[in-house]
mmJSON file of the N, C-alpha and C atoms, coordinates in Angstrom:
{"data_MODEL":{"atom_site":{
"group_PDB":["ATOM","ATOM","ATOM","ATOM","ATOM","ATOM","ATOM","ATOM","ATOM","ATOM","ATOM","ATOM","ATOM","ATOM","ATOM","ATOM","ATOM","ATOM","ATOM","ATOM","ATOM","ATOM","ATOM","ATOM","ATOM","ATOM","ATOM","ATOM","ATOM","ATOM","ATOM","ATOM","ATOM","ATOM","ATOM","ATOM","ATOM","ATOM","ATOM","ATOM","ATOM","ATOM","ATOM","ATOM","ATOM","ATOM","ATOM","ATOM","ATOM","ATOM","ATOM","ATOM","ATOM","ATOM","ATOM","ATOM","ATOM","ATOM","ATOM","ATOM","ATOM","ATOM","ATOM","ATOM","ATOM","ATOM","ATOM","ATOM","ATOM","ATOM","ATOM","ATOM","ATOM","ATOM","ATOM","ATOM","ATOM","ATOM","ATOM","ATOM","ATOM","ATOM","ATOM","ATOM","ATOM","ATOM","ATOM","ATOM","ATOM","ATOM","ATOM","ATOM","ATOM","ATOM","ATOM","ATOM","ATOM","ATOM","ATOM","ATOM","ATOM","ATOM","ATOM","ATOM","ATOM","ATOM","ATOM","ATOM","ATOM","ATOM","ATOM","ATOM","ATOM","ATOM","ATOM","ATOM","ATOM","ATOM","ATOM","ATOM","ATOM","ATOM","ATOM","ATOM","ATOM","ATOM","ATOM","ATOM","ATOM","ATOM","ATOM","ATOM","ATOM","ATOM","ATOM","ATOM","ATOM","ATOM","ATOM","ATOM","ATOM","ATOM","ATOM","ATOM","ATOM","ATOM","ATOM","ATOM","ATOM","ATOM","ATOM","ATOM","ATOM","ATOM","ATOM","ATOM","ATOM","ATOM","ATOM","ATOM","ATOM","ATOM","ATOM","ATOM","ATOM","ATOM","ATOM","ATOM","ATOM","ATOM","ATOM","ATOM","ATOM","ATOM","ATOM","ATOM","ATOM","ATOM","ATOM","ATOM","ATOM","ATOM","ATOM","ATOM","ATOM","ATOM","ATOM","ATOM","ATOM"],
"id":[1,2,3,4,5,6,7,8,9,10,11,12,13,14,15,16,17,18,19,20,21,22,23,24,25,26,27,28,29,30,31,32,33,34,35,36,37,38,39,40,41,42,43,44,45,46,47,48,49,50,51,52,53,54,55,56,57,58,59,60,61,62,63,64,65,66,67,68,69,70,71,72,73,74,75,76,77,78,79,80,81,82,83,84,85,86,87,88,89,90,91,92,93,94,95,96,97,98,99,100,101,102,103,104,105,106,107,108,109,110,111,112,113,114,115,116,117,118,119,120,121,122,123,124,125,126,127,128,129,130,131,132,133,134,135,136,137,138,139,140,141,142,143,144,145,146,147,148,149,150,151,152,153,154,155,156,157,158,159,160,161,162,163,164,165,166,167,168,169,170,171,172,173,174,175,176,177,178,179,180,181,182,183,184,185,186,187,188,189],
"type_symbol":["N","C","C","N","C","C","N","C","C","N","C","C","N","C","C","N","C","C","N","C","C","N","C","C","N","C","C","N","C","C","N","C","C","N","C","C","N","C","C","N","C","C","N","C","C","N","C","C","N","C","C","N","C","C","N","C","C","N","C","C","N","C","C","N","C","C","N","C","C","N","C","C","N","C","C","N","C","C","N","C","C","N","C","C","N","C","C","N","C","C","N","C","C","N","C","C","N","C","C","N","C","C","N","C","C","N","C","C","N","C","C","N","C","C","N","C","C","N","C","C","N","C","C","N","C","C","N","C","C","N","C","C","N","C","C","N","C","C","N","C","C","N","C","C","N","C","C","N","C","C","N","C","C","N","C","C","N","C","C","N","C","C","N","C","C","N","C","C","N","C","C","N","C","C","N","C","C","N","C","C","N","C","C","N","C","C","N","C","C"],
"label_atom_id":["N","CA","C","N","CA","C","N","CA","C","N","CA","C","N","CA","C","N","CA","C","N","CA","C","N","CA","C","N","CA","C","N","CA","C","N","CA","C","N","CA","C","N","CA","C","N","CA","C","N","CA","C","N","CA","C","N","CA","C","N","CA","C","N","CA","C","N","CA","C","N","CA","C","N","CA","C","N","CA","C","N","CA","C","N","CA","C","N","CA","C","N","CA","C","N","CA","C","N","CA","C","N","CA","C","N","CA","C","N","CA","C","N","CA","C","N","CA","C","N","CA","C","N","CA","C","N","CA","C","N","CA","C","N","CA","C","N","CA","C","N","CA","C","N","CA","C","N","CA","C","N","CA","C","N","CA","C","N","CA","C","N","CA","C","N","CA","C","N","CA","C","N","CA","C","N","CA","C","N","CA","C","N","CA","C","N","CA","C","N","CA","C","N","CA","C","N","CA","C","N","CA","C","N","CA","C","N","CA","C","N","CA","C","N","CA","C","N","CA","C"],
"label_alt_id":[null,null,null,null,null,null,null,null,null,null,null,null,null,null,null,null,null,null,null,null,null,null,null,null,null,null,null,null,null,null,null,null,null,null,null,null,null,null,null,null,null,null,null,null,null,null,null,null,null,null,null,null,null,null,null,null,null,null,null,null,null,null,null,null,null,null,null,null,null,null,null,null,null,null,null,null,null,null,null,null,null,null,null,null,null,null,null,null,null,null,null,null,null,null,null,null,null,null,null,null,null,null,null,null,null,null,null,null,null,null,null,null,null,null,null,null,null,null,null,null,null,null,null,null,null,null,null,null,null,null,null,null,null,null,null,null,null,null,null,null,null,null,null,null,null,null,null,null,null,null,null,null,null,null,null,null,null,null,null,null,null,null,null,null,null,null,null,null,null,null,null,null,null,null,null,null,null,null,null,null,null,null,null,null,null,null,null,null,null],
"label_comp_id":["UNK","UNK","UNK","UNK","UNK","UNK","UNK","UNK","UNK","UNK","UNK","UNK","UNK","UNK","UNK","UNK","UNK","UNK","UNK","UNK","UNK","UNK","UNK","UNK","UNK","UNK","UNK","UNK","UNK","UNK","UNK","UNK","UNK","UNK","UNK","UNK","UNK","UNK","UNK","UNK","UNK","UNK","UNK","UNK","UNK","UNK","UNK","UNK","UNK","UNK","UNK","UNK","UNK","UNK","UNK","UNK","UNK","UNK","UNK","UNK","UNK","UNK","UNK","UNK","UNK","UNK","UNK","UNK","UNK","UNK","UNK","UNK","UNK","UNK","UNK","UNK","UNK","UNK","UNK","UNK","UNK","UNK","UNK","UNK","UNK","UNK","UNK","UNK","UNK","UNK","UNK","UNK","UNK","UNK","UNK","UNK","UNK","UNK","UNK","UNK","UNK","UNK","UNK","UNK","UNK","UNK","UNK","UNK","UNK","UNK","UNK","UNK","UNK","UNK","UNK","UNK","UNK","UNK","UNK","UNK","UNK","UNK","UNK","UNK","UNK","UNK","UNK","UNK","UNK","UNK","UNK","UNK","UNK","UNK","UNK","UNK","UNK","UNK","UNK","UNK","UNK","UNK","UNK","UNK","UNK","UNK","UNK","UNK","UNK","UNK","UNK","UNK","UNK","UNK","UNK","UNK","UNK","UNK","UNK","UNK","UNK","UNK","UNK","UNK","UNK","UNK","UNK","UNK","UNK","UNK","UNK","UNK","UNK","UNK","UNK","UNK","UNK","UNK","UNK","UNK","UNK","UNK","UNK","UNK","UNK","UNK","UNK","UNK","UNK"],
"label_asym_id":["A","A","A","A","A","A","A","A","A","A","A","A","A","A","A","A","A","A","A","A","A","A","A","A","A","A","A","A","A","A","A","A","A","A","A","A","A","A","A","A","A","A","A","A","A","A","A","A","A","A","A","A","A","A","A","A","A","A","A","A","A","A","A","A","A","A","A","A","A","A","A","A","A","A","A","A","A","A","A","A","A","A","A","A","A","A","A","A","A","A","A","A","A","A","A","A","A","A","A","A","A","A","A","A","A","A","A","A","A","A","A","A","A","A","A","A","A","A","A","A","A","A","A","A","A","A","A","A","A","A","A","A","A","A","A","A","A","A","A","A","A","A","A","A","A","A","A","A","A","A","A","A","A","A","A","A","A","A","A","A","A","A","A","A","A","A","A","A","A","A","A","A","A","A","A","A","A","A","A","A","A","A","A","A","A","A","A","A","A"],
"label_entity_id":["1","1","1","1","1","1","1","1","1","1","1","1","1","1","1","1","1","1","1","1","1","1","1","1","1","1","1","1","1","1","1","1","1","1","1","1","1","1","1","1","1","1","1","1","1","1","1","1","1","1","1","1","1","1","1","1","1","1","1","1","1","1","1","1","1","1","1","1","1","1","1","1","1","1","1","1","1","1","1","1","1","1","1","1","1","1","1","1","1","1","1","1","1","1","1","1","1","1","1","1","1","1","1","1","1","1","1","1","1","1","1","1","1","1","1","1","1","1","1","1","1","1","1","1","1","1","1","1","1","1","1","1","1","1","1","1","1","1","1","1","1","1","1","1","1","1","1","1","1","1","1","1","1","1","1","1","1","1","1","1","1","1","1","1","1","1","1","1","1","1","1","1","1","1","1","1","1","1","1","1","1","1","1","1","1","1","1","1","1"],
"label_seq_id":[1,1,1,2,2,2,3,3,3,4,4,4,5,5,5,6,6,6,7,7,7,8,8,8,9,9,9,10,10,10,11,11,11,12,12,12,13,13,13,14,14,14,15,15,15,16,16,16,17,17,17,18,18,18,19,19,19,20,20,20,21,21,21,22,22,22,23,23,23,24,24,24,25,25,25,26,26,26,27,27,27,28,28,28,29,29,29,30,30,30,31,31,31,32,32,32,33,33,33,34,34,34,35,35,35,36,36,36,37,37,37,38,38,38,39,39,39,40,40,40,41,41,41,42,42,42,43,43,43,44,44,44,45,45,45,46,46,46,47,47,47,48,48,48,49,49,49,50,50,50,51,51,51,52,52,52,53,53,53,54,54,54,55,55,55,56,56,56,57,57,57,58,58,58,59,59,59,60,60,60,61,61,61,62,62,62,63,63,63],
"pdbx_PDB_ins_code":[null,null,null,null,null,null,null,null,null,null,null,null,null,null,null,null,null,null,null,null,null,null,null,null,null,null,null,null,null,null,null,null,null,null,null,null,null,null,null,null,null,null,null,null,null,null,null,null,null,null,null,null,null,null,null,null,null,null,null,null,null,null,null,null,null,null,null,null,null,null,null,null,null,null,null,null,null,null,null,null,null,null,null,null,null,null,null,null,null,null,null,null,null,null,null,null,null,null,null,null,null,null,null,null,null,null,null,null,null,null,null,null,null,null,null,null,null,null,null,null,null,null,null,null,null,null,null,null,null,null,null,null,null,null,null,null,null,null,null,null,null,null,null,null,null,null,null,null,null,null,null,null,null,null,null,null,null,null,null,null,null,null,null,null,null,null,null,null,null,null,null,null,null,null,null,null,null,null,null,null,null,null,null,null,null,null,null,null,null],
"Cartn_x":[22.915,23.698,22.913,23.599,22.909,22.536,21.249,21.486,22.682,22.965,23.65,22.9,23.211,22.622,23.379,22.269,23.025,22.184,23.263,22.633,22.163,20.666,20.742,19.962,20.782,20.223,19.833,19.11,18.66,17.755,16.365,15.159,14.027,13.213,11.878,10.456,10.568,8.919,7.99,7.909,6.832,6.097,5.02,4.592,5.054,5.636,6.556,7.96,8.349,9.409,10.092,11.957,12.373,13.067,11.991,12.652,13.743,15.053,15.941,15.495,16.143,16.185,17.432,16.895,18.492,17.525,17.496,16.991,18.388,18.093,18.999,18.106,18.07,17.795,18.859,17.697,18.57,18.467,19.699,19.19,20.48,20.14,21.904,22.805,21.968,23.169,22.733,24.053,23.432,22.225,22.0,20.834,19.792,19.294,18.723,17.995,18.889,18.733,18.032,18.701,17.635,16.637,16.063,15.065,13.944,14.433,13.625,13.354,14.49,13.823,12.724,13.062,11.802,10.648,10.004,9.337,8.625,9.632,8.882,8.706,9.519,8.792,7.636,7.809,6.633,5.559,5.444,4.18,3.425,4.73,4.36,3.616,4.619,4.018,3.046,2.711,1.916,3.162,3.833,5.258,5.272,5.26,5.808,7.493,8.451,9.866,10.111,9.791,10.2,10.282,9.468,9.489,10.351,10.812,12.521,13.486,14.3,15.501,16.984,17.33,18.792,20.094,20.176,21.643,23.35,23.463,23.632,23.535,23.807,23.995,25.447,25.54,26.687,26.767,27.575,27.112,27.463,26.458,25.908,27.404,27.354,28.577,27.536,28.604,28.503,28.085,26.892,26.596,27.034],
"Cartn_y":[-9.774,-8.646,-7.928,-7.844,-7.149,-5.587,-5.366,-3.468,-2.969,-1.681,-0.894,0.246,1.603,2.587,3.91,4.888,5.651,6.881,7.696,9.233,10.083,10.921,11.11,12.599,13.782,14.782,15.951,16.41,17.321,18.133,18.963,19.418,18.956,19.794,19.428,20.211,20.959,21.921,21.552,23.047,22.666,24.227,23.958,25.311,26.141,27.389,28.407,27.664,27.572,26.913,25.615,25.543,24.607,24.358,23.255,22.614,21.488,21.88,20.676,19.505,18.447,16.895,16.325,15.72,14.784,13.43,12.386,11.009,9.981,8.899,7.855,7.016,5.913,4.784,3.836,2.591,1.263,0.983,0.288,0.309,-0.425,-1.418,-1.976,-1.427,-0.249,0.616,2.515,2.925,4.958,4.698,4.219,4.735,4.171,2.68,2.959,2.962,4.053,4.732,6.043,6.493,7.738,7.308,6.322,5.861,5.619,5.17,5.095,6.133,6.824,8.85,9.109,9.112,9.21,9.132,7.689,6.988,7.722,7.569,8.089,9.189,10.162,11.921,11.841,11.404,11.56,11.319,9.887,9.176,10.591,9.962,11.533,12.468,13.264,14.843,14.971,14.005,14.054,14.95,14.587,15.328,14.523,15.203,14.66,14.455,13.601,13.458,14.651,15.496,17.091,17.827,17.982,18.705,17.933,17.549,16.256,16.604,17.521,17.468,16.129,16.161,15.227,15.619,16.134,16.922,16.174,14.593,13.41,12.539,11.711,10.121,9.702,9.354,8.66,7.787,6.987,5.746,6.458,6.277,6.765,6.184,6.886,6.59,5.8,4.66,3.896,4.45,4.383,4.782,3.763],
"Cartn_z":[3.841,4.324,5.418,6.454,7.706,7.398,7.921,7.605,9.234,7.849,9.34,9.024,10.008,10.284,9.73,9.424,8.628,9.258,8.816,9.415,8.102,7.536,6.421,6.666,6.68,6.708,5.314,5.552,4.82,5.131,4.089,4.593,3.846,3.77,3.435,3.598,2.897,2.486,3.652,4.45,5.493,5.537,4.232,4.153,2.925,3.458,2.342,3.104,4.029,4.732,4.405,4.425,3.956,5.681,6.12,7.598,7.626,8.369,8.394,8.733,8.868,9.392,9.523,10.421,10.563,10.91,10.308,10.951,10.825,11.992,11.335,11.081,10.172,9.392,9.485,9.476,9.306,7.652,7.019,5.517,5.282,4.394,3.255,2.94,2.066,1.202,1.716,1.176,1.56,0.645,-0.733,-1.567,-0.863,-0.46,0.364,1.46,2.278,3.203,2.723,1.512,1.071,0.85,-0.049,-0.431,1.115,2.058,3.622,3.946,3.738,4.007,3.253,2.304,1.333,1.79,1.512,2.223,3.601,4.286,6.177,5.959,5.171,5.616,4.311,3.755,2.1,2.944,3.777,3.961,5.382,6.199,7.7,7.546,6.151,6.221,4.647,4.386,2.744,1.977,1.837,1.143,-0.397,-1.634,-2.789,-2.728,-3.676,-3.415,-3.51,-4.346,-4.729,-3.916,-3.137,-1.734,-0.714,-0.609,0.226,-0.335,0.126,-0.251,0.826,0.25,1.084,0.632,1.832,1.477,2.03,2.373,2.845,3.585,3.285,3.832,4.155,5.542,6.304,7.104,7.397,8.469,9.905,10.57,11.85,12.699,13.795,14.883,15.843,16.453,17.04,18.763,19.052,20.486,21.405],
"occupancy":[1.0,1.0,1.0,1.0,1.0,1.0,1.0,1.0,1.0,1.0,1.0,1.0,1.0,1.0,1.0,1.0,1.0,1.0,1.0,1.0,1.0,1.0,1.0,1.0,1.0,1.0,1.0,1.0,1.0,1.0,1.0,1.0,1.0,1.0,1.0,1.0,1.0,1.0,1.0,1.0,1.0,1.0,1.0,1.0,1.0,1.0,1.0,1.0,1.0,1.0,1.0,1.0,1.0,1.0,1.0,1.0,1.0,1.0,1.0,1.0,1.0,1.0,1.0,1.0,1.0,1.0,1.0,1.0,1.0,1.0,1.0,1.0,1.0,1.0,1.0,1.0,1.0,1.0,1.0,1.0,1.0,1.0,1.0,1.0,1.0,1.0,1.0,1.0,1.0,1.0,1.0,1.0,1.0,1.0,1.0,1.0,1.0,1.0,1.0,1.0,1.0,1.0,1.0,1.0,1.0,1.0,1.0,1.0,1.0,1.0,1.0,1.0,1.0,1.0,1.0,1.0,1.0,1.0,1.0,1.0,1.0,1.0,1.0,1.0,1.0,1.0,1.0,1.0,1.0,1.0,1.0,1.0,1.0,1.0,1.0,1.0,1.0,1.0,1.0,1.0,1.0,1.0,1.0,1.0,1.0,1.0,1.0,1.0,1.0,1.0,1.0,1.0,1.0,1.0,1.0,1.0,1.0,1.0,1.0,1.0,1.0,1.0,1.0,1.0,1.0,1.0,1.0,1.0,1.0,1.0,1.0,1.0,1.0,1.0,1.0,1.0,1.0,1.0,1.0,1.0,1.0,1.0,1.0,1.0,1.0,1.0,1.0,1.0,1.0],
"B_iso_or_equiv":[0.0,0.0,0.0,0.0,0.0,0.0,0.0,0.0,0.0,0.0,0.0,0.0,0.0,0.0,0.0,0.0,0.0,0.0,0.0,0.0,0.0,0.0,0.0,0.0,0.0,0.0,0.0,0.0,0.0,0.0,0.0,0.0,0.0,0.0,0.0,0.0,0.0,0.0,0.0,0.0,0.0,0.0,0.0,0.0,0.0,0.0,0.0,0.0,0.0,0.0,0.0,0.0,0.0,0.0,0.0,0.0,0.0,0.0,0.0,0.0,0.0,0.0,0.0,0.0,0.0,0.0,0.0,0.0,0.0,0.0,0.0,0.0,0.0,0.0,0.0,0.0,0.0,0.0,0.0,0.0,0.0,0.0,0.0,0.0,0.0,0.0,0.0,0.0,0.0,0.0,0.0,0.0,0.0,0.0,0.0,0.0,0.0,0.0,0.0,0.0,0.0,0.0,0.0,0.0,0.0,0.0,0.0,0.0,0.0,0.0,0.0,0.0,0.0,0.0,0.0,0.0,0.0,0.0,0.0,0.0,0.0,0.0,0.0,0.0,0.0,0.0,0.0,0.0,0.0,0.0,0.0,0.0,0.0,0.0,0.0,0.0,0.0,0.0,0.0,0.0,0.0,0.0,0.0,0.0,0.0,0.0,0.0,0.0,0.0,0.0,0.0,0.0,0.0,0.0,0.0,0.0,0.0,0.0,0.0,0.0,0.0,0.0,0.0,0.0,0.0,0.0,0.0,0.0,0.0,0.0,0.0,0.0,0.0,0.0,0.0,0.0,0.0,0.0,0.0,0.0,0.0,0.0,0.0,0.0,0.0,0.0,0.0,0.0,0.0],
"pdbx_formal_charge":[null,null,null,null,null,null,null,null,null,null,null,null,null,null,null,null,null,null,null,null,null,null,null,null,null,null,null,null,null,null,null,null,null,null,null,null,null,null,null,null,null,null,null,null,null,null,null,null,null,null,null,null,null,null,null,null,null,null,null,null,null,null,null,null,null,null,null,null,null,null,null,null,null,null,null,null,null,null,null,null,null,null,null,null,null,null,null,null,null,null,null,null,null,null,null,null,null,null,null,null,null,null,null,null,null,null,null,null,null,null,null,null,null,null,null,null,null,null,null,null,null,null,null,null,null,null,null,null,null,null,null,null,null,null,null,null,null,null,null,null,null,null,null,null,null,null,null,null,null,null,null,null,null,null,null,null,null,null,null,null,null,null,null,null,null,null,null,null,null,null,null,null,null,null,null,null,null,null,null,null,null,null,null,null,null,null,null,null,null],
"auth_seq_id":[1,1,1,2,2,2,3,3,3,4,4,4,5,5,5,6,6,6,7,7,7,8,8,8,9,9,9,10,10,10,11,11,11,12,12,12,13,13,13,14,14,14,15,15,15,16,16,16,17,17,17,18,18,18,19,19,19,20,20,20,21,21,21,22,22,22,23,23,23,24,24,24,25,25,25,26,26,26,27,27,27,28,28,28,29,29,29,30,30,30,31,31,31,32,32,32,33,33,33,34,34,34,35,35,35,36,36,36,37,37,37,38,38,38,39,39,39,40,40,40,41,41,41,42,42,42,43,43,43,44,44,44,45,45,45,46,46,46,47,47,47,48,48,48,49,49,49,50,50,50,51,51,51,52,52,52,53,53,53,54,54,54,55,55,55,56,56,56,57,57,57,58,58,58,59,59,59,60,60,60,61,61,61,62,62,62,63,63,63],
"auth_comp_id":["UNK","UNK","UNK","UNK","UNK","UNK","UNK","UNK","UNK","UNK","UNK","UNK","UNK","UNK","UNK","UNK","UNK","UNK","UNK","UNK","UNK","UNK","UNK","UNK","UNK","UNK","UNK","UNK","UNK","UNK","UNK","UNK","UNK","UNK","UNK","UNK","UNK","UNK","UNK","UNK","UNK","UNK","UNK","UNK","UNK","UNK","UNK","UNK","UNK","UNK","UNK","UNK","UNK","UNK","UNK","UNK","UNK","UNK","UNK","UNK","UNK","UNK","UNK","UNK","UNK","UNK","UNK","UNK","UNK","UNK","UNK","UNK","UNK","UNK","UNK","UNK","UNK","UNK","UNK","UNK","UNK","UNK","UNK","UNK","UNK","UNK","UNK","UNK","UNK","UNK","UNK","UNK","UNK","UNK","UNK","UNK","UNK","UNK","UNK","UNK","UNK","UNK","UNK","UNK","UNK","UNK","UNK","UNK","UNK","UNK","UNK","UNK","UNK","UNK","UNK","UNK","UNK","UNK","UNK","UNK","UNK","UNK","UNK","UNK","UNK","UNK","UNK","UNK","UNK","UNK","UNK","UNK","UNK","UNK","UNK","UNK","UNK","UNK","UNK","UNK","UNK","UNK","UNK","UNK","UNK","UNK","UNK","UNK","UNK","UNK","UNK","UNK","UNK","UNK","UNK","UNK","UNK","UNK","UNK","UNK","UNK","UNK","UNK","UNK","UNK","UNK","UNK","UNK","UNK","UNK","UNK","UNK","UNK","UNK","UNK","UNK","UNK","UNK","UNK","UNK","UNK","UNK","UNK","UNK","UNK","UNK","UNK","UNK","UNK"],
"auth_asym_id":["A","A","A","A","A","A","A","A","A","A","A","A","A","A","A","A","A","A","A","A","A","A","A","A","A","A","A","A","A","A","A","A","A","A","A","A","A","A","A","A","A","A","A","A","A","A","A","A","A","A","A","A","A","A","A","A","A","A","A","A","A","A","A","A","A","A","A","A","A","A","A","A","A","A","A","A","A","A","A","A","A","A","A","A","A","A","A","A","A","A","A","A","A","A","A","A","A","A","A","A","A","A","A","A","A","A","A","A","A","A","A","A","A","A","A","A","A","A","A","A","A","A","A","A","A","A","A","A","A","A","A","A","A","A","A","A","A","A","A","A","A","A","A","A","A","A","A","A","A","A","A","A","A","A","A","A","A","A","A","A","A","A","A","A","A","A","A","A","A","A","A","A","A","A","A","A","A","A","A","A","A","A","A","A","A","A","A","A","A"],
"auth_atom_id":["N","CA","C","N","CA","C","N","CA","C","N","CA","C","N","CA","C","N","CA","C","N","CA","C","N","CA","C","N","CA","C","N","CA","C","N","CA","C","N","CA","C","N","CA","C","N","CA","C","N","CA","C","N","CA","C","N","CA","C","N","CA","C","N","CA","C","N","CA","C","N","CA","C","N","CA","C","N","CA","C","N","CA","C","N","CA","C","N","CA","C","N","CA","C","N","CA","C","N","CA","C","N","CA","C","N","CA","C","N","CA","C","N","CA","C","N","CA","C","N","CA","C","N","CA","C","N","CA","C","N","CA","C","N","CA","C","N","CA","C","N","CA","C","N","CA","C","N","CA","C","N","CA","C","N","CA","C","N","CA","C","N","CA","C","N","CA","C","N","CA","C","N","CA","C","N","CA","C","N","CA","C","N","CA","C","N","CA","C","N","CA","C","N","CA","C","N","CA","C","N","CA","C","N","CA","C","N","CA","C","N","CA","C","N","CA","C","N","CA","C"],
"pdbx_PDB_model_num":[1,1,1,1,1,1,1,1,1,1,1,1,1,1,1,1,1,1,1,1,1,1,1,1,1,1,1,1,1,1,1,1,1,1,1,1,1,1,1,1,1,1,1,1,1,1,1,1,1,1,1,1,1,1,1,1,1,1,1,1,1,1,1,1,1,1,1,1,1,1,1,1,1,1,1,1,1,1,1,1,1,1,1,1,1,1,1,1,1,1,1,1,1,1,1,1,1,1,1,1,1,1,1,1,1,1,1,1,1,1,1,1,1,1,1,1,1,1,1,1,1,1,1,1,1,1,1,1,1,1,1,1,1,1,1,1,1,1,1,1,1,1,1,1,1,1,1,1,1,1,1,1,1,1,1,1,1,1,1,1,1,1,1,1,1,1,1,1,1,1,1,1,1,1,1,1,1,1,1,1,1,1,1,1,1,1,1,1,1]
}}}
């Protein structure tokens, strides 16, 4: 199954501060695509999952 692209916004603890995001990801399924979020901001910002919120996942529009 080919990945497609997904748009997966939410925020994420930066400090006392809860900073938005919007990334797109390539991924199989929406789960994961969260699960890649995960992943890239956890590893980026030394972030535990707890501090990641995701507030959804959608398939990205076609540029």
């Amino acid at each position: 199954m080919a990945d497609q692209k997904f748009e997966v916004k939410g925020s994420f603890l930066m400090g006392e501060d809860w900073t938005p995001y919007t990334k797109v990801v390539e991924a199989p399924n929406e789960k994961q695509a969260e699960e890649r979020t995960f992943a890239t901001i956890g590893s980026k910002h030394k972030l535990k999952r707890r501090y990641i919120k995701v507030d959804g996942v959608k398939p990205a529009k076609a540029e």
